[in-house]
C-alpha positions in Angstrom: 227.9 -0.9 152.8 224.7 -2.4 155.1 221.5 -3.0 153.2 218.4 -2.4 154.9 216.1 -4.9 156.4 213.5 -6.1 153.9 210.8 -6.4 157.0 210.9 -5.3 160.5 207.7 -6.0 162.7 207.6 -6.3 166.8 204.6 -7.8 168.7 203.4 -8.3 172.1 201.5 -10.0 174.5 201.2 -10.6 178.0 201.1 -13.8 179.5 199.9 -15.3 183.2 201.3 -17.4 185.8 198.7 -18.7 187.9 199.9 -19.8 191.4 197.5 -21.4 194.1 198.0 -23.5 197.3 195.7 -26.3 196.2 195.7 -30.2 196.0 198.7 -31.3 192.9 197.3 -31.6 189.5 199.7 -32.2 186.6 200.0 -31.1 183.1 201.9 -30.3 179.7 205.0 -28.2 179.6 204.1 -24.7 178.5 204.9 -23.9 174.6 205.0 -19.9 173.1 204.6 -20.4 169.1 205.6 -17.2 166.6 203.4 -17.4 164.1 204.4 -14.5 161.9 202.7 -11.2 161.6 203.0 -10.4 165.3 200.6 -13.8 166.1 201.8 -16.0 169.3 200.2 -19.3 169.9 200.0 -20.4 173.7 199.3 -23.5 175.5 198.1 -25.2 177.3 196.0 -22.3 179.0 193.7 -23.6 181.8 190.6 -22.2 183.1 192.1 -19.1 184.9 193.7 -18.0 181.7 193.9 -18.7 178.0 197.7 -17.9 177.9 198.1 -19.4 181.2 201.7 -21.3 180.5 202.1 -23.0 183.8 199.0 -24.9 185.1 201.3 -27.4 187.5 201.5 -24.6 189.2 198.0 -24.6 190.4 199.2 -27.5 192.9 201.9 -26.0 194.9 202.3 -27.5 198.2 204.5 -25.9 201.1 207.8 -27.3 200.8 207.6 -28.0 197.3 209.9 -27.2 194.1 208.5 -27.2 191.2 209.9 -26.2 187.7 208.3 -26.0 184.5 209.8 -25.9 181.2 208.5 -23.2 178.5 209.3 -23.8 174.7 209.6 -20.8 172.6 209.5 -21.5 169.1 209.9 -19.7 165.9 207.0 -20.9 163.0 206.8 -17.5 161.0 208.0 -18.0 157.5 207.5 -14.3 156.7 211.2 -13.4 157.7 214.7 -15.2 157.8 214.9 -15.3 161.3 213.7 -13.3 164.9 215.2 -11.9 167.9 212.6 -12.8 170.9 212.7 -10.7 174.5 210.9 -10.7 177.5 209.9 -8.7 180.5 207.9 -8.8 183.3 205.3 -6.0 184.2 204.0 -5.2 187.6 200.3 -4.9 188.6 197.8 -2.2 189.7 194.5 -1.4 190.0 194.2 1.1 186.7 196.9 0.2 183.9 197.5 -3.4 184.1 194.7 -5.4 186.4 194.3 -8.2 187.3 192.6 -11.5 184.8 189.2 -12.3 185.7 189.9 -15.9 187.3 192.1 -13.8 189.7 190.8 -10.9 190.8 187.3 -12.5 191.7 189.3 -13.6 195.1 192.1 -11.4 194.8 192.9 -7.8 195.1 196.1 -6.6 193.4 197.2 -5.6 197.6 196.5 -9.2 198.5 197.9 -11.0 195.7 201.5 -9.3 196.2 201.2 -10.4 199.7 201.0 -13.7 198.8 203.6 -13.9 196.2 205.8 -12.2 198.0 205.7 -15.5 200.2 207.1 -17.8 197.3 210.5 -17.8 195.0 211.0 -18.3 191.8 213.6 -18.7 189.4 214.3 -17.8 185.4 217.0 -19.2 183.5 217.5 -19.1 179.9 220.2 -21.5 178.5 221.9 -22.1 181.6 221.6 -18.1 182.2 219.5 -17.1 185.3 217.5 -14.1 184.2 215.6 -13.3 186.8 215.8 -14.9 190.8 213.1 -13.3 193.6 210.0 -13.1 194.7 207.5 -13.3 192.1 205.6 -10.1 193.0 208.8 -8.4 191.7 210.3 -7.7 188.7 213.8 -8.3 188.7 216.1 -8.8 186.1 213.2 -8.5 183.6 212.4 -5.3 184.5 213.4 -4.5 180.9 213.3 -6.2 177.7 215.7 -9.3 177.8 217.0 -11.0 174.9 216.4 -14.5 174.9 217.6 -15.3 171.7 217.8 -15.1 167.8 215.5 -18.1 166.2 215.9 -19.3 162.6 212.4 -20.7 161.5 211.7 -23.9 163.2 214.3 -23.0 165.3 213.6 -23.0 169.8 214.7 -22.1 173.0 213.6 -23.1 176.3 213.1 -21.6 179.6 213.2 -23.2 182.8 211.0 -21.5 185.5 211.5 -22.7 189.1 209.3 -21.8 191.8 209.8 -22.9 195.3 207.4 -22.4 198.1 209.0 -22.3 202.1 207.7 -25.8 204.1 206.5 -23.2 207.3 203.5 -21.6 204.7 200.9 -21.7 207.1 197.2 -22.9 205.7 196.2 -19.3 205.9 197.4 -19.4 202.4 195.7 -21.7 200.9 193.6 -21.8 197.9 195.3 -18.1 197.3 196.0 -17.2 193.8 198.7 -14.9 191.9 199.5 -13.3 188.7 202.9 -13.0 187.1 202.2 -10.7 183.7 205.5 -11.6 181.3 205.9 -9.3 177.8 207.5 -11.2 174.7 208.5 -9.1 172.0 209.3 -10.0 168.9 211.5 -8.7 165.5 211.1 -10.0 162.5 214.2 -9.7 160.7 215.8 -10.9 157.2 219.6 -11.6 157.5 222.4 -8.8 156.2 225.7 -9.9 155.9 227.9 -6.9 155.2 231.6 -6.4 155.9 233.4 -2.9 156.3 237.1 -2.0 156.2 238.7 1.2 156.6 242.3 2.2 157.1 244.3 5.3 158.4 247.9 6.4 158.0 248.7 7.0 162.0 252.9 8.5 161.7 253.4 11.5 160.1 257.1 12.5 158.2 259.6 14.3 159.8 260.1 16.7 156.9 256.6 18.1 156.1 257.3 17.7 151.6 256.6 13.8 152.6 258.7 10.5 153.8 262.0 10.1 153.5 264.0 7.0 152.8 263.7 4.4 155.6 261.2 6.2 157.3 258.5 4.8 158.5 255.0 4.5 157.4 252.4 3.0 160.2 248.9 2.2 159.8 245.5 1.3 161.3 243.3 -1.2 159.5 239.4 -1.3 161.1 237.6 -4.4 160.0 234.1 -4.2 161.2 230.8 -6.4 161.0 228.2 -4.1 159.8 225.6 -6.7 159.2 223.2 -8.3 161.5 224.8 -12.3 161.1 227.6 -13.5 162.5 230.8 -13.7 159.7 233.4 -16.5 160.3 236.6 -17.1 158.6 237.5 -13.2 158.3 240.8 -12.6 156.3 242.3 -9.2 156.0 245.1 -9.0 154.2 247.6 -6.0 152.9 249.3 -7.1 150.1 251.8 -3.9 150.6 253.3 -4.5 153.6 252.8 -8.2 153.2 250.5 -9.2 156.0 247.7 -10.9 156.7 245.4 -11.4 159.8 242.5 -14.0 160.2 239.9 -13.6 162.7 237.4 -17.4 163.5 234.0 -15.2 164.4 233.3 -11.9 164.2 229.9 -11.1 165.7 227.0 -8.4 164.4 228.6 -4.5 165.6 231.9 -5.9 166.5 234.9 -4.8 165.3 238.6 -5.9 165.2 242.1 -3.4 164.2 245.1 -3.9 163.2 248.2 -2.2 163.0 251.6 -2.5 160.3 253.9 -0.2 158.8 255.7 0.3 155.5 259.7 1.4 155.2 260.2 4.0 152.6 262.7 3.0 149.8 264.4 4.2 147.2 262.0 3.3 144.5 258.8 5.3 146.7 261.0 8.3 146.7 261.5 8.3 143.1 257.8 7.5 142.2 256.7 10.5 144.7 254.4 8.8 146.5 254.1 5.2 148.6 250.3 3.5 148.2 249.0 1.1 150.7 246.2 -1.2 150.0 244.1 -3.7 152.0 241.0 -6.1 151.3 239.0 -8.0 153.5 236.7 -11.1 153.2 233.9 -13.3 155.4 232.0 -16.3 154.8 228.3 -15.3 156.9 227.3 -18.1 159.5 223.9 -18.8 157.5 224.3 -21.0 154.8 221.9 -19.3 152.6 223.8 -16.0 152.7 226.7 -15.4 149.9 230.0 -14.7 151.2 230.8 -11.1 151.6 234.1 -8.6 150.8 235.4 -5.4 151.5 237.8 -3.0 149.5 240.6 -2.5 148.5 241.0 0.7 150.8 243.6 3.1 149.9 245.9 5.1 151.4 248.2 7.9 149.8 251.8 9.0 151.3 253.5 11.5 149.8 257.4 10.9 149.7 260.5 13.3 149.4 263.8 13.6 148.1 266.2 15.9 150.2 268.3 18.0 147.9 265.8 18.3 145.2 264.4 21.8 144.3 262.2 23.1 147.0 258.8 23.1 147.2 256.2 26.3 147.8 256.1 26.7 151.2 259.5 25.2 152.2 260.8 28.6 153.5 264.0 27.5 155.0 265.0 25.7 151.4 263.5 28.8 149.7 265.9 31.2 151.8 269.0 28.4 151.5 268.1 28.8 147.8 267.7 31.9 147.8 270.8 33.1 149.4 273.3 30.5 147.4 271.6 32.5 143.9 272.3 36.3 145.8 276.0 35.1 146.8 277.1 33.3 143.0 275.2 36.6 141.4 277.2 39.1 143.7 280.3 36.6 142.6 280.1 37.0 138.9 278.8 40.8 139.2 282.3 41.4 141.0 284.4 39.1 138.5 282.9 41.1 135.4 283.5 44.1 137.1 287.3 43.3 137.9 287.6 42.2 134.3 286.1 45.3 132.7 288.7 47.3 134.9 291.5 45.4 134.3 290.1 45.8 130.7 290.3 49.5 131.0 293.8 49.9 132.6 295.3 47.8 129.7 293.5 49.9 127.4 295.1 53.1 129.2 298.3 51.9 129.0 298.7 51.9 125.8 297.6 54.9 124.5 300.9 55.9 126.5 
């Protein structure tokens, strides 16, 4: 069965990308540190924005390409590991404005005009996440996952901006804000394993199976937890299988199907019982490995010829009728025997 998660927590904060057509300056890669407790450390900032992640940027020239490199890394020790998304949100005038270094020579009108002169580029592990115009909001519209991050663990984003060689000077010195959401959830790991199995024939003679029919079966193995499981083995011991699955993933599941001929020895116990187990080894070292079953499945077998059951009408009438006609038989044979009884006794009192 899944266990619950011992802590759950989700933060946010909005961070700025600060674009403006000025002479090149150079800096640090941008870095995004998890503290724990919904706490993100940012840098470098600049002087437009503390959580400013991308001050090369301030230099773009027309023509140029630039691309900055964002680390994202995981330093909260309250939880075994996270799950980070992001998103972009949009600007206007009332529920998200614009940050002071910005708006003092930009109106939320004139800095999507501007942006909407540029291009830029998100990709995530070799995974472009969003690709247009930055005044738009793409494939981050909603939350994205960028990853899950044991602690200490990273991941790195690669953000390309390109800005067209005919931008004419009327642009220059002309500033824009890109607001990006992370989220994060601080989760502790749950390997768990589930198995379930279900007879899917039925008997042709409702009172159960029949020698050398067929019993067939479904077998459901399903990761329940939230960590990958590798080295999956399911086996069924009954019908002598057994299946092995390299990775199964959180949610996913896997089935199987096998059958079981009825013998001689099912019908004469009554019923045929089909077992199967299952077993993991979770992806995180920490974590023991995990089992599921035995399940069980009941099928009730049947002997033809064998005194019928309630219910069976047609073997109740076929019974029926064989005890009316030997009655009837042996109520005529008394009868001829007491007659012939009767005449013998007759015939010799003459």
């Amino acid at each position: 069965m899944r266990k619950l998660f011992r802590n759950t927590s989700i933060a946010m904060l909005s961070l700025v990308l600060v674009l403006c057509l000025a002479s090149p300056v150079y800096a640090a890669d941008g870095t995004v540190t998890y503290k724990g407790d919904g706490q993100f450390e940012f840098g470098p900032g600049s002087d437009m924005s503390s959580t400013q992640l991308f001050p090369e940027l301030e230099g773009v020239m027309p023509g140029d390409v630039l691309t900055q490199t964002i680390t994202v890394t995981n330093q909260s020790q309250k939880s075994d590991y996270i799950k980070i998304y992001l998103r972009a949100e949009a600007h206007d005038e009332s529920s998200n404005p614009l940050e002071t270094g910005v708006k003092d020579t930009e109106t939320v009108a004139s800095m999507t005009e501007f942006l909407q002169q540029l291009q830029m580029k998100v990709t995530n592990g070799g995974t472009v996440i969003y690709e247009s115009t930055p005044d738009q909001t793409d494939g981050l519209t909603d939350d994205v996952l960028l990853g899950s991050l044991q602690n200490g663990g990273s991941l790195t984003l690669e953000v390309e901006i390109t800005v067209p060689a005919e931008l004419g000077n009327e642009y220059a010195d002309r500033s824009g804000e890109v607001d990006w959401v992370f989220t994060v959830e601080e989760l502790n790991s749950d390997a768990s394993l589930d198995l379930s199995m279900t007879e899917t024939s039925k008997p042709g003679n409702k009172n159960g199976y029949q020698e050398g029919e067929t019993i067939t079966y479904e077998i459901i193995v399903t990761n329940d937890g939230n960590v990958t499981l590798t080295d999956v083995v399911v086996t069924d011991p009954e019908t002598g299988e057994t299946w092995t699955i390299d990775k199964l993933e959180p949610g996913e599941k896997v089935s199987f199907n096998t059958s079981h001929t009825v013998t001689a020895d099912d019908v004469k116990k009554g019923t045929f019982t089909n077992t199967a187990s299952a077993s993991a080894k979770p992806d995180n070292p920490d974590l023991d490995d995990v089992s599921a079953g035995p399940v069980k499945v009941d099928s009730k077998t049947y002997k033809p010829g064998s005194a019928p059951t309630t219910g069976d009408l047609s073997n109740i009438l076929l019974w029926g009728g064989i005890m009316a006609i030997t009655f009837a038989a042996t109520l005529l044979l008394l009868i001829a025997v007491r007659n012939k009884k009767e005449t013998v006794s007759t015939a010799s009192k003459h």
